[in-house]
C-alpha positions in Angstrom: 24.7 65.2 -39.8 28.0 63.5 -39.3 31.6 65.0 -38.7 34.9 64.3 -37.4 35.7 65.5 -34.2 38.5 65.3 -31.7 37.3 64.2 -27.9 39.6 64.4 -24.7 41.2 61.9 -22.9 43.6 61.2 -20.6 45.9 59.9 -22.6 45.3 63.3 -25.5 42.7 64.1 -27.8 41.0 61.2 -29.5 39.8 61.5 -33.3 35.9 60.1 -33.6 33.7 59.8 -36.3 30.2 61.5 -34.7 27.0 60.9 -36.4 23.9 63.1 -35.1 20.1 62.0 -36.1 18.4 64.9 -38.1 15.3 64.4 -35.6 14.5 63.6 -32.0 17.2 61.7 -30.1 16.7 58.5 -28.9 20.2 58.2 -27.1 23.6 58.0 -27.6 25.8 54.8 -29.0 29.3 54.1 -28.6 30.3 52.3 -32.0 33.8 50.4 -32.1 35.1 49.3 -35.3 36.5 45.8 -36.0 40.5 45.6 -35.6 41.1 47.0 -39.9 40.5 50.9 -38.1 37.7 53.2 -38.1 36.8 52.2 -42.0 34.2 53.1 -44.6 32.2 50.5 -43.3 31.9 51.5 -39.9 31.0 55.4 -41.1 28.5 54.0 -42.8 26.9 51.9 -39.5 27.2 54.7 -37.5 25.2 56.6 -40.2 22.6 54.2 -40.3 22.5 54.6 -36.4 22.4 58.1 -37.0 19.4 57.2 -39.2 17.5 55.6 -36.1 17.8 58.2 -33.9 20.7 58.2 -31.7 23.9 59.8 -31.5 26.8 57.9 -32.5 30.8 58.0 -31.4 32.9 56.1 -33.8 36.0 56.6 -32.2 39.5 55.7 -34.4 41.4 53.7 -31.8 44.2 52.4 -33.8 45.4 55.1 -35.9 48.1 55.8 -33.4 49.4 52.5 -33.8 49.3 52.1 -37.3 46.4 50.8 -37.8 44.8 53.1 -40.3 41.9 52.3 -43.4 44.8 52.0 -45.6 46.8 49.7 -44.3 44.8 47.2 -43.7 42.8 47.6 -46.8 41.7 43.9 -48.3 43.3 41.7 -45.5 40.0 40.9 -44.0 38.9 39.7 -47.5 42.0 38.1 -47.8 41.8 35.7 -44.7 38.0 34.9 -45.0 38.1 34.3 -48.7 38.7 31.1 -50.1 42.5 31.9 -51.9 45.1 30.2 -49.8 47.9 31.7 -51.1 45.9 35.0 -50.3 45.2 34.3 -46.9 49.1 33.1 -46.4 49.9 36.6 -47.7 47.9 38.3 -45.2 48.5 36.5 -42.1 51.9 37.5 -41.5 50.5 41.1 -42.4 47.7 41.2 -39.7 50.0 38.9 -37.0 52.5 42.3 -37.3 49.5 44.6 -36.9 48.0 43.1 -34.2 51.0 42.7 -32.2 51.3 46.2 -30.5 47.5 45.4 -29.0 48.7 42.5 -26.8 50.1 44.0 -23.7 48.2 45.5 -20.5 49.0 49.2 -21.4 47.5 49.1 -24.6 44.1 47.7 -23.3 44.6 50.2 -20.1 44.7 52.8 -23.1 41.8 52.3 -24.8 39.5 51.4 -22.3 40.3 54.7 -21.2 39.8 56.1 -24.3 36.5 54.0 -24.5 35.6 55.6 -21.3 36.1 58.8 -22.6 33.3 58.9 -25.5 31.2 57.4 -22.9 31.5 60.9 -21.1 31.1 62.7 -24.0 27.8 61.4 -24.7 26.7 60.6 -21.5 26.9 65.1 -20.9 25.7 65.3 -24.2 22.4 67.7 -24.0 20.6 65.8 -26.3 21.4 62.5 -25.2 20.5 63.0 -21.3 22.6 60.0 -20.0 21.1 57.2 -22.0 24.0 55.5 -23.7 24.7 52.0 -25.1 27.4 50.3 -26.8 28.1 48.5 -30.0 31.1 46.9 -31.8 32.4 44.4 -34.1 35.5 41.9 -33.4 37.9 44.1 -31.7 35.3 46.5 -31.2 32.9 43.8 -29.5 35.6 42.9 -26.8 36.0 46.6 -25.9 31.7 46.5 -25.8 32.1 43.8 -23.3 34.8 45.4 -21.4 33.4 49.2 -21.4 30.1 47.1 -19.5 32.5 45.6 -17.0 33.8 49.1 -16.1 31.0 51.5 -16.5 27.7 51.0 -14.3 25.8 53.7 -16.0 25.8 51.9 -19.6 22.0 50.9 -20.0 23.2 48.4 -22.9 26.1 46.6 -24.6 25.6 45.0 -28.0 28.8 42.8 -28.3 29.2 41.5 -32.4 31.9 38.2 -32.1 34.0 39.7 -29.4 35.4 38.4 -26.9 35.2 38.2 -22.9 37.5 36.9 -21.0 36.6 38.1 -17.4 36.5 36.8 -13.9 33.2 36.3 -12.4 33.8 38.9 -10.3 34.4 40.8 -13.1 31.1 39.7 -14.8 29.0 40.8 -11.8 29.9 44.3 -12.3 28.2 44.4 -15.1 24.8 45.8 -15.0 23.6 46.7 -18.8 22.1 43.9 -20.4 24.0 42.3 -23.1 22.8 41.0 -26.4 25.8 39.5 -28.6 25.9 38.2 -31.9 28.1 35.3 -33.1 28.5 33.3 -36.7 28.4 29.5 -35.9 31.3 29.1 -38.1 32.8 31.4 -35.9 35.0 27.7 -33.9 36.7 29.6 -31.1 34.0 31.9 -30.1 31.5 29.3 -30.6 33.8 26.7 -28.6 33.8 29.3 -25.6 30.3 30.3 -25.4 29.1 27.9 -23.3 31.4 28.5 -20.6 30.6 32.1 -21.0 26.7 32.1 -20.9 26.9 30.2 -17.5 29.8 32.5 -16.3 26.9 35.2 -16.9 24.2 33.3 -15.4 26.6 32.7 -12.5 27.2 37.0 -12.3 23.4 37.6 -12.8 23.9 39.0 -16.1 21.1 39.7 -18.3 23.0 37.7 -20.9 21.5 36.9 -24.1 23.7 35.0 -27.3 22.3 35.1 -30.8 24.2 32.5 -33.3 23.7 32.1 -36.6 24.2 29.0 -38.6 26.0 29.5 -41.6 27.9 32.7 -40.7 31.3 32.9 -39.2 33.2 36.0 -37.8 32.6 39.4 -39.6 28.9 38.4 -40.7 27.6 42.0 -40.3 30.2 43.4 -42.6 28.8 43.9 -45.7 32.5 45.3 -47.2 33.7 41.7 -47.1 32.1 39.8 -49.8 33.4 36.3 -48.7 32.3 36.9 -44.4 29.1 38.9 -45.2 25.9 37.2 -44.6 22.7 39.0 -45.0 20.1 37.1 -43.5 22.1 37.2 -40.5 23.5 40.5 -40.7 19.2 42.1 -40.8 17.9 39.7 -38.4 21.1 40.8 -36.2 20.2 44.9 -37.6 16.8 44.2 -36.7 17.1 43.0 -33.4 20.0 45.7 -32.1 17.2 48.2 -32.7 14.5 46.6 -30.7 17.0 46.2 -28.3 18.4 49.5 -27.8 14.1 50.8 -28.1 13.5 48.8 -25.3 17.2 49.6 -23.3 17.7 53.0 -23.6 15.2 55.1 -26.1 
C-alpha cells in the first residue's frame, strides 16, 4: 500500500511518497532520492522496500526548488551516456539546478526536513522506533549526514554519497554504516581511503562495498548507460541482510 502524504516540519509540510508492507513490519526506512527529485525510480525502490517488510518515507526534497521529475527528465542519461554533445547539453542544465543546493541554509533545511520523517516513523505504531536510512547520490550524503545527527538511527545505507565531516563529527555517529560505491566512480573512489580511516579513527562501524566496473548511479536501473546489475543485486542483496540484522 503506497500513498502520497504530506509530513510536518519546521520549515512547512513536506510531500513524501510512503510505502506500507501488506504484512508484518520489520521497521521503518528513510529513502532519499538521487539529486533528479523524488522520480519513478525511487517510487519503485521504496515499493520494493515495501515488499520486504518495512515502511518507507520517500520524501520529495527538491520540488520547492525546482527540482521536480520533469525537469530533470534524461539529464542523468545524458551525462553518463557516451554522446558528448549530449552530455555538453546537459551540464550547463544540471550546474543551474544544482546551484540553489550549495549554501548552509539549504542543507540546514533539509536535514531538518530529513529529521522530520525520521520522527514520523520513529512514532509510527507499527514501526516501534526501529528506523534506518537509505539513499542514492544526493540522497546518500543526506544518509550520512541524518547518522551524524540522529543517535537513535540503528542503520545508514549510504549509495555514492558523500561525507565530508570532522572527526568529531564522525564520532557521533552510532548506526552502523554500509555504503556502496562504483569504482569508476574517480572522486568518491579517490576519497575513500581517507574516509574509511576517518571512520576507524571515530569508532564507526564502517563498512565500504566497491564494485569494479560500475561508476556513480549503478543501482539505477532508469539509466541504461550507469545501471549495472550485477552490482546493483549483490548491492539489493546485501542492504537487506543488512537492515535483518540492524533493525528487523
Amino acid at each position: 500500500m503506497s500513498s502520497f502524504q504530506d509530513i510536518a516540519t519546521a520549515s512547512g509540510a513536506l510531500s513524501a511518497y510512503v510505502a506500507r508492507p501488506d504484512g508484518p513490519v520489520k521497521g521503518g526506512l528513510i529513502l532519499i532520492h538521487e539529486v533528479w527529485g523524488l522520480v519513478a525510480h525511487t517510487r519503485d525502490v521504496a515499493d520494493r522496500f515495501a515488499r520486504e517488510g518495512y515502511v518507507v518515507v520517500a520524501p520529495d526534497l527538491l520540488a520547492d526548488h525546482g527540482i521536480t521529475e520533469q525537469n530533470t527528465a534524461g539529464i542523468g542519461e545524458a551525462i553518463a551516456g557516451p554522446d558528448a554533445e549530449a552530455r555538453n547539453r546537459a551540464q550547463p542544465k544540471l550546474r543551474a539546478l544544482l546551484a540553489p543546493l550549495q549554501n548552509a541554509e539549504f542543507a540546514a533545511l533539509t536535514i531538518g526536513r530529513v529529521q522530520a520523517c525520521f520522527d514520523f516513523l520513529y512514532d509510527d505504531a507499527d514501526v516501534r522506533g526501529r528506523v534506518a536510512i537509505t539513499g542514492f547520490c544526493f540522497g546518500g550524503t543526506y544518509s550520512f549526514s541524518l547518522a551524524v545527527h540522529e543517535p537513535r538511527l540503528l542503520a545508514c545505507v549510504p549509495f555514492y554519497g558523500h561525507a565530508h565531516f570532522s572527526g568529531e563529527e564522525l564520532a557521533r555517529i552510532k548506526a552502523p554504516v554500509l555504503a556502496f560505491y562504483g569504482q569508476d566512480d574517480h572522486a568518491l573512489i579517490t576519497a575513500l581511503p581517507a574516509l574509511d580511516a576517518a571512520m576507524a579513527d571515530a569508532g564507526v562501524d564502517f563498512t565500504a562495498r566497491v564494485y569494479p566496473g560500475a561508476g556513480h548511479a549503478f543501482f539505477n536501473d532508469s539509466n541504461r548507460f550507469a545501471y549495472r546489475p550485477d552490482a546493483a543485486a549483490d548491492a539489493w542483496a546485501l542492504t537487506l541482510d543488512f537492515l535483518a540484522r540492524n533493525v528487523a
